[in-house]
N, C-alpha and C positions, 0 to 999 in steps of 0.2 A: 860727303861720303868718305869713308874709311878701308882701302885697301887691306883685306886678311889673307892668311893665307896657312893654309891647317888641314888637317887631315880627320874624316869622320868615316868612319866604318873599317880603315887602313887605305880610304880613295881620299886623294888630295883636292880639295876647293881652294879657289882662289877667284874671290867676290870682291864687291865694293860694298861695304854693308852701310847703313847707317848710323851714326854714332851710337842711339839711344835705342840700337835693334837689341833683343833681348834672344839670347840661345836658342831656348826656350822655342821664340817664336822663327828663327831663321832656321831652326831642325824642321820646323812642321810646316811653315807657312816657302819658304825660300826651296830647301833640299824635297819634301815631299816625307821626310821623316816623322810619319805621325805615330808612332810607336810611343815618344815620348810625351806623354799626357799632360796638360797643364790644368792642376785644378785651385790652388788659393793665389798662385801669382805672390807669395809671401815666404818661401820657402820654408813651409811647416807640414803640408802635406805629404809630400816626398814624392809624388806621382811624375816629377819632371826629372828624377834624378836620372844622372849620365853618369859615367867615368870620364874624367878629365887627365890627360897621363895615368893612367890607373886609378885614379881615386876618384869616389865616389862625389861629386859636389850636383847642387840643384842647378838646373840652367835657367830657370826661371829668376833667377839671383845675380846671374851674369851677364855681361855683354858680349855679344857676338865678338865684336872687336878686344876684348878681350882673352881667348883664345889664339887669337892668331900666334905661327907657329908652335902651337900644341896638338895632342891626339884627342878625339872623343870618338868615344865609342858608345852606342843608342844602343837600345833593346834588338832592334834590327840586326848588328852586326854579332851577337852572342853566339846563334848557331851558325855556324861553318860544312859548307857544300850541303848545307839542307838536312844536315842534321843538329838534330835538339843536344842540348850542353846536360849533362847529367844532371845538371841545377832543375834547368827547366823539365824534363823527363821527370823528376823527380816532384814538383809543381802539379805537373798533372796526374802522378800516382797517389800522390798524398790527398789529392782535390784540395790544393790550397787556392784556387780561385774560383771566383763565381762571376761579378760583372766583367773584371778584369781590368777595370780604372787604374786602380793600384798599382798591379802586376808589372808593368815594364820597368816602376822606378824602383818595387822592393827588388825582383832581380838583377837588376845594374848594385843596388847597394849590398845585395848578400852576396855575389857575383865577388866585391871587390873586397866583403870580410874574410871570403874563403879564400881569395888568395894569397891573401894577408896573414891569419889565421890557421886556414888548412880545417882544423877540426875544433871548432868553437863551442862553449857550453850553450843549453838552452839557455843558461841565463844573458848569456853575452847575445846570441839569437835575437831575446826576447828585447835587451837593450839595445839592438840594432835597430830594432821594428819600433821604438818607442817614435822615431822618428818617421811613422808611415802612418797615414792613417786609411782605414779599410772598413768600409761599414758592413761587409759581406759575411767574412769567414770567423769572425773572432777570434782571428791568429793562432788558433793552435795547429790548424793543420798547416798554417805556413811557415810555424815553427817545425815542425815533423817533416813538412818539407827541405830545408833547409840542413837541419840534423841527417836526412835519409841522405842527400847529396853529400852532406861531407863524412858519411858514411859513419855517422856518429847516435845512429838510432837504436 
């Protein structure tokens, strides 16, 4: 077992993980954080992405024990006292979701282009999502999504 000790949502854990415990599965199976979805386990999907100190990385790619003393931030931790981040209000004006598989890791990764960014082209948008896959919406309202939030529609 492997002592970490890190911070997820802005609340500090301090576990014993397993060396070969994967993020991924210590956000969902360990914390109760099921927001972040696990769907190829290959980091192609994008469905498990998180912020890692601000930036966007797969956790399905990671070792638990690898963050230790770093920040992650889930889908969970986005809206603040119970309200929705313009990102996501913007999400559900646009109907950029339908099953919602997708949905936690495209907003943790457009989350951390707009910060980055501020006001991004659809094409930078659309190159963000290349790395998401989504069999629902056909990306355009998640593009318009995205665009309405950084107020670039």
């Amino acid at each position: 077992m492997i002592a970490v000790d890190f911070a997820v949502n802005g609340k500090r854990y301090r576990e014993q993980v397993e060396p070969r415990l994967l993020l991924s599965d210590f956000l969902r199976h360990t914390l109760g954080l099921t927001g972040t979805h696990v769907g190829c386990e290959h980091g192609v999907c994008g469905a498990c992405t998180v912020r890692l100190d601000g930036v966007s990385v797969r956790s399905c790619l990671l070792l638990a024990a690898q963050v230790d003393g770093h920040e992650v931030l889930t889908v969970e931790g986005l809206a603040r006292d119970g309200h929705l981040t313009p990102l996501q209000t913007a999400f559900t004006e646009s109907h950029a979701l339908q099953c919602g598989f997708c949905t936690p890791g495209i907003l943790m990764a457009a989350s951390d282009l707009l910060k980055r960014q501020g006001t991004p082209s659809r094409e930078e948008i659309r190159d963000l999502l290349s790395g998401h896959l989504c069999r629902c919406t056909g990306y355009e309202p998640i593009v318009d999504a995205i665009a309405r939030a950084a107020g670039a529609t």
